[in-house]
N, C-alpha and C positions, 0 to 999 in steps of 0.2 A: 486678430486671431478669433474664429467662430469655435463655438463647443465644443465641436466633434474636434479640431487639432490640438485645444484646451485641453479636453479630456486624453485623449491619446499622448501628448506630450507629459500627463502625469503621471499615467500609466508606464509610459518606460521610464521613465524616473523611479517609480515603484520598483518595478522588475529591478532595476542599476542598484538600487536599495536593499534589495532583498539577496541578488545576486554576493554584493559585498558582505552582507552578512552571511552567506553559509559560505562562504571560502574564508573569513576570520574564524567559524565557528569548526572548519573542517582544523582549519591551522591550528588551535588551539589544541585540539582532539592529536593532531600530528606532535606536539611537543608535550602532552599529557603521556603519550607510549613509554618512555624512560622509568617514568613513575611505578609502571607495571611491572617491571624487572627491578625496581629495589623494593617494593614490596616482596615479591619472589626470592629475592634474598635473606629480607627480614625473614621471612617462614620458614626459611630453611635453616637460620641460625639462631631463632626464639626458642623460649620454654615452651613447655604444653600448656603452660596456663593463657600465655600472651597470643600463642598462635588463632585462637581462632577468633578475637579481637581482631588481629592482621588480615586473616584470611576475609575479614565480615569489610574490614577497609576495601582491600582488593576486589571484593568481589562488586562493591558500591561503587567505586570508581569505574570496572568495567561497563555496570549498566547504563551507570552516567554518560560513558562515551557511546552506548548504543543508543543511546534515548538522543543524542547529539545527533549522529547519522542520520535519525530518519527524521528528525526537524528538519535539517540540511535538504534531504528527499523532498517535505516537502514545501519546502520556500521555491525548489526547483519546479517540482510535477504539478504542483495546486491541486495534488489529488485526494479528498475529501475520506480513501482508504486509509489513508496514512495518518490523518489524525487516530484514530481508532488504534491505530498500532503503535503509536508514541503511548498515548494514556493505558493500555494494556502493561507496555513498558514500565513505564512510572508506577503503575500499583503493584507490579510485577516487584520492584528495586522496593517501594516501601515494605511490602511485606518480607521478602528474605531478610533486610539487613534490618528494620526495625520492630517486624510485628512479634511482640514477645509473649502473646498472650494471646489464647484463644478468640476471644471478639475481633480484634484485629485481625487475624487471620480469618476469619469465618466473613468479616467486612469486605476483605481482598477476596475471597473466591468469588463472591455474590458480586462485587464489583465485575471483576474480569468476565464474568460468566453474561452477566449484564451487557458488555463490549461484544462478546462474540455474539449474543444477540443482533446489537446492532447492525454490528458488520453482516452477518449473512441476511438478515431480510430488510435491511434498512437503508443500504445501500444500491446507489442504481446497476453497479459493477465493480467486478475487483480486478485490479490488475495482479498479474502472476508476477511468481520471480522471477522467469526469463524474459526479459526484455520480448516486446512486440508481439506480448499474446495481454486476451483481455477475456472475461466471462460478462455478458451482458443479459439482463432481461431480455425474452422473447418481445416483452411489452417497450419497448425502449422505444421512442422516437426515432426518427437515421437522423435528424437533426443535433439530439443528443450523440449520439453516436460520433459524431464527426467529430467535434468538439476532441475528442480523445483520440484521434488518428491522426496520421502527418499528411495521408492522402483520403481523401475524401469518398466515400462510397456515392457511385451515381446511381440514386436510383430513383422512382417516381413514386414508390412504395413509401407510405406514411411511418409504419412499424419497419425494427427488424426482422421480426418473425415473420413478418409476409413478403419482405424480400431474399429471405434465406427459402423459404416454403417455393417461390417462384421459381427459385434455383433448382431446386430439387425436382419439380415436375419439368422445367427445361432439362433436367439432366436423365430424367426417366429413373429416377431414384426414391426408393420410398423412406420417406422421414421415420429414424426410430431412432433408439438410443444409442450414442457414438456415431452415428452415421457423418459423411464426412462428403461434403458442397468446395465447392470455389470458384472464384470469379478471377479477372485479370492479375486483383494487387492480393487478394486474403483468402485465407482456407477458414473456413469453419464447421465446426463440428457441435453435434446435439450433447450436452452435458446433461440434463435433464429435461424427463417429458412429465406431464402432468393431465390424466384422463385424455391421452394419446394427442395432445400436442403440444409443443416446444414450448418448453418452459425458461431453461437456460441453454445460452450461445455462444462456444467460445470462439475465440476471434484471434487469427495469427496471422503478420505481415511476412508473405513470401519471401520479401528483402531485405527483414531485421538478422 
């Protein structure tokens, strides 16, 4: 066996690894739901002093099962957005259920604020909530690009801004804000321009 079958046989070993753990960790989160509803019980049948003890329980177990989901996301997607979104999570759940004191709190806002930094200039792309749409830098590779698609963009063009830009003068279209291109497999639209050219590009699969 030479490297490259080495390598690729550990690799889906990996993925078969990673696969088993978010379907253990989805199952979990499936029989965690019950929990929800005898909490919602407790609440409804405690004092006023116990209830919002109960309510601080339920609301920490909720975020725990959300902070689970997008682990799950992304053991599946390997998408480098989604970290940012779990640890937003996580400061999110530390501070409601335990920050009790001003520093703490004033710790999580700067935290989280810190995250939305990242996320918007730090990342190469984000993907949206609906399936089969993407926002990518004008600057982006099509090499990068592809990486993140199920069909590959053919083009001879280095960037995507200059294969979207190519589209537009074949189309007899002039590039500005919202303007909206498409090719065989994707529509894409100008989300932001910057000193009148393409800054950000969203990207949607005709057949998601």
């Amino acid at each position: 066996m030479n490297r490259k079958q080495y390598v690729s046989g550990l690799q889906s070993l990996l993925y078969a690894l990673e696969f088993a753990m978010a379907v253990t960790i989805i199952f979990g989160i499936i029989i965690s739901v019950p929990d929800l509803f005898k909490y919602m019980v407790d609440i409804l049948h405690s004092t006023k002093g116990s209830s919002y003890q109960l309510f601080q329980g339920f609301l920490s177990h909720v975020l725990l099962m959300v902070i689970g989901l997008e682990f799950v996301a992304m053991l599946i997607n390997h998408e480098e957005y989604q970290i940012i979104y779990i640890m937003i999570m996580v400061v999110a759940r530390k501070m409601l259920i335990y920050g009790d004191n001003t520093r703490d709190l004033f710790i999580g806002v700067l935290a989280i604020a810190v995250l939305f930094i990242v996320r918007k200039y730090f990342t190469i792309h984000k993907i949206l909530a609906n399936a089969g749409v993407a926002i990518f830098d004008a600057k982006t590779k099509m090499d990068k690009v592809n990486e993140h698609l199920v069909r590959d963009i053919e083009s001879k063009e280095e960037l995507l801004g200059d294969y979207i830009q190519k589209i537009f003068d074949e189309q007899g279209k002039i590039v500005e804000l919202g303007g909206v291109v498409e090719d065989e497999r994707y529509v894409y639209q100008v989300e932001e321009m910057e000193e009148g050219r393409m800054r950000m590009i969203a990207l949607e699969d005709k057949y998601k």
